[in-house]
N, C-alpha and C positions, 0 to 999 in steps of 0.2 A: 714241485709244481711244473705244470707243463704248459706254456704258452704256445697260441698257435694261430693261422690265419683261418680265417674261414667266410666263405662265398656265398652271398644270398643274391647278387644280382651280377650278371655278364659285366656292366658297365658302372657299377660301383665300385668303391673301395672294400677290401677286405674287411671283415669286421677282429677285432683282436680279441682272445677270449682265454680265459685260462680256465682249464679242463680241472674241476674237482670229481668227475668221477666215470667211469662208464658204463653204460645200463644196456642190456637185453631185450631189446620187444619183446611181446607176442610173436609179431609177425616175424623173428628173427632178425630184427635187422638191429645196428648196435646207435642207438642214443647216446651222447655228449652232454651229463650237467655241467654248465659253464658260467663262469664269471662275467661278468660286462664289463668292460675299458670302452670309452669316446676316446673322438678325435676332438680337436680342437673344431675342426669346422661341423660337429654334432652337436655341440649348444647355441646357446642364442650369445649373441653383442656384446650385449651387456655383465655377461660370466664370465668371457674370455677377459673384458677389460680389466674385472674383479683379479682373473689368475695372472695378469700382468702386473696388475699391484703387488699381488703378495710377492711374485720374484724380485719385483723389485724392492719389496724391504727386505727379503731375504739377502740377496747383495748388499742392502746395505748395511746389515746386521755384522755381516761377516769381516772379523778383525782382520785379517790376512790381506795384503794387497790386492786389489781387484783385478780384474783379469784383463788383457787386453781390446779395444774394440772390436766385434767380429765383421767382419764383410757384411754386406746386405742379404749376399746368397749365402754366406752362411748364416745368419738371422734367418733366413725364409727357410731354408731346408731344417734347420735347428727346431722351429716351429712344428714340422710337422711330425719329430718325434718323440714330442708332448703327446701324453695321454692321461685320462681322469678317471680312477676307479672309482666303481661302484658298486653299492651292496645287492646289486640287484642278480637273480640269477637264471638261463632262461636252459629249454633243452635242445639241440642241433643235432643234424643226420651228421654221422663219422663221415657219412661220405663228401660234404661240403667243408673237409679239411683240405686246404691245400701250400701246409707248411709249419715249420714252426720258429719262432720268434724268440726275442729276449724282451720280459719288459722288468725294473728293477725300479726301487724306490730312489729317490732323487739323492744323491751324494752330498752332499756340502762342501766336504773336501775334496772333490775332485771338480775336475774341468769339464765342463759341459759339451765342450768340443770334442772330449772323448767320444761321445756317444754318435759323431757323425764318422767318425772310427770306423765302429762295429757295425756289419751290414746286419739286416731285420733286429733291431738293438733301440728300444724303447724309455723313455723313463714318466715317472707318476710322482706327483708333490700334494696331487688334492681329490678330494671323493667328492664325486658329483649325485648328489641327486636327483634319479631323471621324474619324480613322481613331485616333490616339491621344487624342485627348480633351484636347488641351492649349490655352494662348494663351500666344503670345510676341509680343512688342515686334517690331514691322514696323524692318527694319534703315533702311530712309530717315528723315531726322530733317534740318529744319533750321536748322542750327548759323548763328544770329541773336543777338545779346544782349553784352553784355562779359565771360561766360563765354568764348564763342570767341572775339571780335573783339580786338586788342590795344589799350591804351590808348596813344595817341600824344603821347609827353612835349612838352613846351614845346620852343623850338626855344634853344640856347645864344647867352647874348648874348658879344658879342665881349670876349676876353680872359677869358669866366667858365671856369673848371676846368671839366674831364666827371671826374665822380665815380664814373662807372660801373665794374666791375672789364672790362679790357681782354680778359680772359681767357676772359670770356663770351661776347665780341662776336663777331661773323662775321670770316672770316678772308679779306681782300681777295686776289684768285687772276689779277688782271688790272687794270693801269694803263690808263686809255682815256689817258692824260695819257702816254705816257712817250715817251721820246727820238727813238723810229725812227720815222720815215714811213709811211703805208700801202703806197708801191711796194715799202717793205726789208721789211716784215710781209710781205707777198703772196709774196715770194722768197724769205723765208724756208720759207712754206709749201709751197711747191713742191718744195723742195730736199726737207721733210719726205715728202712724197707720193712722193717720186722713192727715196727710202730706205726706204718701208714697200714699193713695188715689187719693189724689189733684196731685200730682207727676206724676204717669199713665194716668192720664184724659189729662194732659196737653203731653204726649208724643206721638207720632203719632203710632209706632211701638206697645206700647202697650196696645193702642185703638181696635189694630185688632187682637191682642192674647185675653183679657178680652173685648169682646163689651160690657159687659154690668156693670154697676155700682157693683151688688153683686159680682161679679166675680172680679174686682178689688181690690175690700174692702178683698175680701178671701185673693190674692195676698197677699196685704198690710200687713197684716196681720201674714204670714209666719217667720220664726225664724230669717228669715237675718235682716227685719227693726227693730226686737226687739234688736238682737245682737248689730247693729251699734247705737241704741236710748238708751242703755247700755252703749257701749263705750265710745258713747260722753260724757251722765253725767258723767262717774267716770273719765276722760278727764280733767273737767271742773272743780276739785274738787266737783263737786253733785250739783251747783250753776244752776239752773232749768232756771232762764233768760239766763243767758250764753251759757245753749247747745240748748234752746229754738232759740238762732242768730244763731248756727250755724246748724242745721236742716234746717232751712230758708235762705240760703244767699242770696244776692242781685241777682244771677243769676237765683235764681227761687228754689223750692223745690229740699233736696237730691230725688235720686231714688235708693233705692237699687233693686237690685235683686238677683237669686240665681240659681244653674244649671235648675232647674224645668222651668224657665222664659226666660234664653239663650237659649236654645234649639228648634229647629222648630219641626216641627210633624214629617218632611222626616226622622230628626236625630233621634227621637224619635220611628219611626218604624223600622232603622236600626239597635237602638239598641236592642230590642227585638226580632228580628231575629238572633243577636247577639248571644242571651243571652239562646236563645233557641237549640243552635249549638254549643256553646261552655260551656255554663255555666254560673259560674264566672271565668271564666278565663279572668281576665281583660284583661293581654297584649297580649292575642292574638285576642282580641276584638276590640283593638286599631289598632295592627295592618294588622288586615284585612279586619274593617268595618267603622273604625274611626279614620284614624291618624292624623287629622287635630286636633283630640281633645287629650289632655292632661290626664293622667292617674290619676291623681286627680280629676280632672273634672269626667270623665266617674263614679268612683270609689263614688262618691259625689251623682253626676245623679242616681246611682244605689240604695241608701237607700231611696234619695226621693222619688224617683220613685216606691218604695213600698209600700208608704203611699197611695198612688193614688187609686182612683176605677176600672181601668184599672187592675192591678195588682190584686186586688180581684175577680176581672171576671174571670182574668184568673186562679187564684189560684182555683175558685171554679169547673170550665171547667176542670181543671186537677184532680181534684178527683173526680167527677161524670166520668173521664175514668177510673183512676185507680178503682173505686167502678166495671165498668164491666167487667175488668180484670179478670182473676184466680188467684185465692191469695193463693190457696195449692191444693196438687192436692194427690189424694191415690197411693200410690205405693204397690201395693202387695207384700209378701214376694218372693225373686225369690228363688227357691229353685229345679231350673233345675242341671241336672247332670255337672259337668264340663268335659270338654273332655280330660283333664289332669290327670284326677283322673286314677287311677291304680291300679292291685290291684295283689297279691305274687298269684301264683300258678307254683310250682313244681321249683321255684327257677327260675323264668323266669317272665321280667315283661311282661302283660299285661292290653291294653288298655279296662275298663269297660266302662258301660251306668249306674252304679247306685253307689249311695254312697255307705260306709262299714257301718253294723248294728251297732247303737249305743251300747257302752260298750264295742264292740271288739276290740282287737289288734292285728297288723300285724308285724309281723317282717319282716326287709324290706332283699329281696331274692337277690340272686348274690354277697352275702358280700357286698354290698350296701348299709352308713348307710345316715342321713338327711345331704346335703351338709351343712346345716347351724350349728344346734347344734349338731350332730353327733348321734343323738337318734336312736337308731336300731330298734325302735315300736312304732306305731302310729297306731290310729284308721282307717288312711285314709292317704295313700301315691299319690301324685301330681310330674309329670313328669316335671323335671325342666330344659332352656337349650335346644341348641341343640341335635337332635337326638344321634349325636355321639360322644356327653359327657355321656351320659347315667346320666343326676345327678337326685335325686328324692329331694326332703322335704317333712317333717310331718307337719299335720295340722296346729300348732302353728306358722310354719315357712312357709307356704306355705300362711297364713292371715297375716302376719307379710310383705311377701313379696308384697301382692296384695293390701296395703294399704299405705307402705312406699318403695317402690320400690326398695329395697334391702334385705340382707340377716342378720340375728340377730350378727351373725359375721364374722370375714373377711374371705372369701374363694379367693383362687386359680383362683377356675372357674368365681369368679363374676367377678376376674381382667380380664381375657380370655374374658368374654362376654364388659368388661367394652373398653376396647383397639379397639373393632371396630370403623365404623361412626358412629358420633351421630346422622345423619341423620337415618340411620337404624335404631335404637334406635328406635322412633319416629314412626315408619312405622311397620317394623316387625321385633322386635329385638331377640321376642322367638316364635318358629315354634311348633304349639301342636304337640304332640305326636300319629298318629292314629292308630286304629289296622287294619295291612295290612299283616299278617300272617308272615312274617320274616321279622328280624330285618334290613336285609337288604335290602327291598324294600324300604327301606324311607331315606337309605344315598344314594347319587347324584354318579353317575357311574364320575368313575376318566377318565379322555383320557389316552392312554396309551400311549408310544412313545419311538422312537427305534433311537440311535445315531450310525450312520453309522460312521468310520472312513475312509477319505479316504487311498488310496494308499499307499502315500508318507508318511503320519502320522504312516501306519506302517512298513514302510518302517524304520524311524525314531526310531519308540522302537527298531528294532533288532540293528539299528545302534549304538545308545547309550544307550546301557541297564545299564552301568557302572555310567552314570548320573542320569534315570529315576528310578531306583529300584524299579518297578511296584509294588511289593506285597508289601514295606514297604509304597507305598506310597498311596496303599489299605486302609489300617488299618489306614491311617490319612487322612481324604476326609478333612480336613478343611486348611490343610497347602499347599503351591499353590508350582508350579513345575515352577523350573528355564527354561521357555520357553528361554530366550536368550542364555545360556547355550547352549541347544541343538539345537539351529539355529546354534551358533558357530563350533559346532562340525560337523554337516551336512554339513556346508561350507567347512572345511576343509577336511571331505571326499569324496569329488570329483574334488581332485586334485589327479595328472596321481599315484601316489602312491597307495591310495586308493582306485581304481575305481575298481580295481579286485574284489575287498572283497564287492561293493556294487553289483554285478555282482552274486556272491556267494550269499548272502545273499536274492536277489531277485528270485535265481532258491530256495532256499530252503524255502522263504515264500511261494512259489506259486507256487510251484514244482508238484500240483495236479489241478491246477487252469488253465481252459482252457484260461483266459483271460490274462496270462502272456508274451504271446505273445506282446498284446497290451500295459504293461505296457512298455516294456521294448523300443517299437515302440517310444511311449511317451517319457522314458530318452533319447532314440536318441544316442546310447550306438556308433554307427559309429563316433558322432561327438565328443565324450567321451574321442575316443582314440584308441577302439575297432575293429581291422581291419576285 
């Protein structure tokens, strides 16, 4: 398999893909069928939290002394070369290849800190699904440690008891030690082979599978009559008349047979449709092609079924394809400008079309240094982030990010950009930067919007200015204003006491206000009390 990076946007992360094949247009150009792997910042919260659980009952599973604590940077970088397969598969131009990678399934026995090792060196523990939103346990796993392994007892010294219960032990099916010769074994088998023959001739059913005598004899022939012509003599203690009666009973010849013999052609072409669709994936063979058959059976049918010339046909059918396939294909170097790239002049960024000349450096302009490592000089600054973060990175950190899809350490801004959708993420999580002559042609115009207060509301501040304390409660926009408070206090002034002073107070708001007329129309100042 061949892992590899591949580029769908200047200012994204690589996407990681492993190349199952490569196809031919029409138009000649060469298509990529490919695997999908995520990153970790490609799902949502709530999945990531889910593949934090399971490492960590995986550590804690593990007998073996636990590993050292790692550093924070190395937690964060460690992070980002976690990756989540999945079944999903899509197609890609050859041309937005630009590298190839390692990704491997997760070790158990090994150090995790290996993997920060090996440069573009990946690892996977779980399959994500991006259509239902799930992660499950990758079914490969391997079974290392004295959980699987058996432990192998001392060996018995001479004359010590076995303590073992007998009952449990394997049940011995075959003397290599016993009385008869190989020439009387070999004649024996013969005789059996000669009597599974006579057996099909006389059965009607597999008269019409073998019509013809050689074909029978092949049958006969196969490992089951030998198995049961086996069994019987060492049955029989090895006693050659004895299993010779019971090969032959009074009711006529045994017949064995074996999955290759049960099976009709229909089953037999259903299984290779099967098998062509699914794999080996036995039990989903079973059950959506064969559930009448038994998963031993199928799983039986499946090795015999390899010996066959059938199987050779097609084994050889399948590589005279793969032979006019494309087996590799040239990738030229890409070495177009990136639109990200940037470059210092007069302490103001702008957007270039060309790299910076090798050997030079830039000191990065506006007190601006790399969001990742703080480097204030690099050969070649790359606009990182939205427009109106302004963050940049140096080269080192700008291949660091387009390969492992984060930042060499933990930034601020990566939390900022990390907190959106993960759906966005995915789609267009970083916006280039282009040159449009001020910086502010490329931030999104805000709507502006004006809160009218009515009336009454200000009517309300002059009334209880003694509760609201406007300017202290300026200076604190987070703490909230006893609304019930000054309902109660409004209620109470416009009882016949107070009604003067609301009176007073409405010619002095709006003492310049032609519409004060109509407010006061509105409190209805006759029904008030007001003659």
């Amino acid at each position: 398999c061949h892992y590899v990076f591949f580029e769908n946007s200047s200012s994204n992360p690589y996407l990681i893909r492993r190349i199952e094949e490569l196809n031919k247009t029409a138009s000649g150009n060469v298509e990529a069928k490919v695997v999908c792997f995520y990153r970790r910042r490609d799902i949502s919260q709530s999945l990531i939290q889910l593949a934090d659980k399971h490492a960590k009952d995986l550590e804690e599973e593990k007998e073996s002394p636990s590993e050292p604590e790692l550093p924070e940077k190395q937690k964060h970088q460690l992070r980002h070369r976690e990756l989540f397969l999945s079944r999903q598969y899509e197609s890609l131009p050859a041309t937005h290849i630009r590298g190839k990678c390692s990704v491997a399934l997760l070790n158990e026995t090994e150090a995790v800190l290996s993997y920060l090792d090996k440069e573009d060196t990946f690892f996977y523990s779980l399959v994500y699904d991006p259509t239902q939103k799930t992660l499950l346990a990758d079914k490969g796993e391997i079974r290392v440690g004295p959980r699987f392994q058996a432990d192998v007892p001392e060996m018995l010294q001479e004359g010590e008891p076995d303590d073992r219960d007998q009952s449990k032990l394997e049940m011995k099916i075959w003397d290599p030690e016993c009385p008869l010769t190989n020439k009387q074994i070999d004649q024996f088998l013969v005789v059996a082979r000669a009597v599974g023959t006579f057996a099909r001739a006389l059965d009607c059913s597999s008269s019409v599978r073998q019509p013809s005598l050689h074909m029978s004899a092949a049958a006969a022939s196969r490992d089951i009559t030998l198995f049961h012509a086996m069994d019987t003599l060492h049955r029989h203690g090895y006693d050659v008349s004895s299993a010779l009666s019971v090969l032959v009973p009074q009711g006529g010849p045994v017949l064995c047979r074996d999955e290759m013999e049960e099976w009709s052609s229909s089953e037999a072409n259903l299984f290779e449709e099967a098998l062509e669709k699914y794999g080996k994936d036995f039990n989903d063979i079973r059950q959506d092609f064969l559930p009448w058959k038994s998963l031993t059976s199928i799983i039986e049918y499946y090795y015999m079924w390899k010996t066959t010339d059938r199987y050779v046909q097609q084994k050889r059918l399948k590589a005279s394809e793969a032979e006019s396939k494309l087996k590799q294909v040239y990738i030229p170097t890409y070495n177009k400008p990136n639109p990200n790239q940037i470059s210092v002049s007069n302490g103001k960024m702008a957007t270039v079309n060309g790299a910076a000349g090798t050997g030079s450096f830039h000191t990065a302009g506006g007190g601006r240094a790399c969001e990742s490592c703080f480097a204030v000089q690099s050969a070649q600054w790359y606009s990182w982030g939205p427009p109106n973060m302004q963050c940049r990175l140096c080269v080192s950190c700008w291949m660091y990010w387009k390969k492992y899809g984060g930042l060499k350490m933990p930034s601020r801004a990566e939390g900022e950009l990390r907190s959106r959708g993960h759906g966005a993420r995915q789609s267009s999580h970083m916006v280039p930067i282009r040159n449009s002559g001020s910086p502010k042609s490329s931030m999104k115009t805000k709507q502006a919007f004006l809160l009218q207060a009515t009336r009454l509301t200000k009517l309300a501040r002059h009334m209880c200015r003694d509760l609201i304390r406007l300017r202290r409660a300026a200076r604190r926009p987070f703490v909230p204003i006893n609304c019930g408070a000054i309902k109660a206090e409004c209620k109470i002034a416009t009882t016949i006491e107070r009604k003067w002073d609301i009176f007073v107070c409405i010619l002095g708001i709006f003492s310049e206000d032609f519409r004060t007329i109509n407010l006061v129309s509105e409190l209805d100042l006759q029904n008030m009390g007001f003659k």
